[in-house]
C-alpha positions in Angstrom: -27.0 -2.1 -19.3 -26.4 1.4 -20.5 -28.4 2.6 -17.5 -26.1 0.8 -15.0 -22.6 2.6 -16.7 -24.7 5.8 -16.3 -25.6 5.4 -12.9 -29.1 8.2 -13.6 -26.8 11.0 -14.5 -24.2 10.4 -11.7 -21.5 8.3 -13.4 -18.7 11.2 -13.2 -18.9 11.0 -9.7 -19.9 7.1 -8.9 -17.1 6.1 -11.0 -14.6 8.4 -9.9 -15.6 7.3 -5.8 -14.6 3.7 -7.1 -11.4 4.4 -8.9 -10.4 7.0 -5.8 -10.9 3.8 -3.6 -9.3 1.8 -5.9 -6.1 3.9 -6.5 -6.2 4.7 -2.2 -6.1 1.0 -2.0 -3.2 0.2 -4.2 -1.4 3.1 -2.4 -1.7 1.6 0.6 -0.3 -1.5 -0.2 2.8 -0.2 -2.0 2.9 1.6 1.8 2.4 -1.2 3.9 5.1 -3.1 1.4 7.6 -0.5 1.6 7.2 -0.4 5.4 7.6 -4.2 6.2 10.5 -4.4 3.9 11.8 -1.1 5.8 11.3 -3.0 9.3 13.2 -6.1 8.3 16.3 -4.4 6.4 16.5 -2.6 9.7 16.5 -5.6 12.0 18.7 -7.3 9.4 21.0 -4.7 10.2 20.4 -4.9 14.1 20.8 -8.3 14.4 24.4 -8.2 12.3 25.6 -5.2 15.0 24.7 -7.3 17.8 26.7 -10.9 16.5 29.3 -8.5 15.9 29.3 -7.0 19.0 29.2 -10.7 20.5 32.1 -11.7 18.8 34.6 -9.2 20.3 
């Protein structure tokens, strides 16, 4: 088992490879999040201008 945490002499950089892709990962979800909740606050606000635009 110790062998496997090890990886031969290479754990530094296997490990740190998985926990770059893991914190790239979580980045880009917190992106992609941010970014859909950007898109509808903005059509929110487009679809308000047009009703009151409409309405006059």
């Amino acid at each position: 088992m110790i062998e496997f945490f090890t990886q031969g002499g290479y754990a530094f950089f296997v490990w740190g490879a998985y926990g770059m892709v893991a914190l790239l990962l979580i980045a880009e979800v917190i992106q992609l999040r941010a970014q859909y909740r950007a898109l509808f606050v903005r059509l929110n606000r487009l679809n308000r201008m047009r009703q009151v635009d409409q309405n006059q």
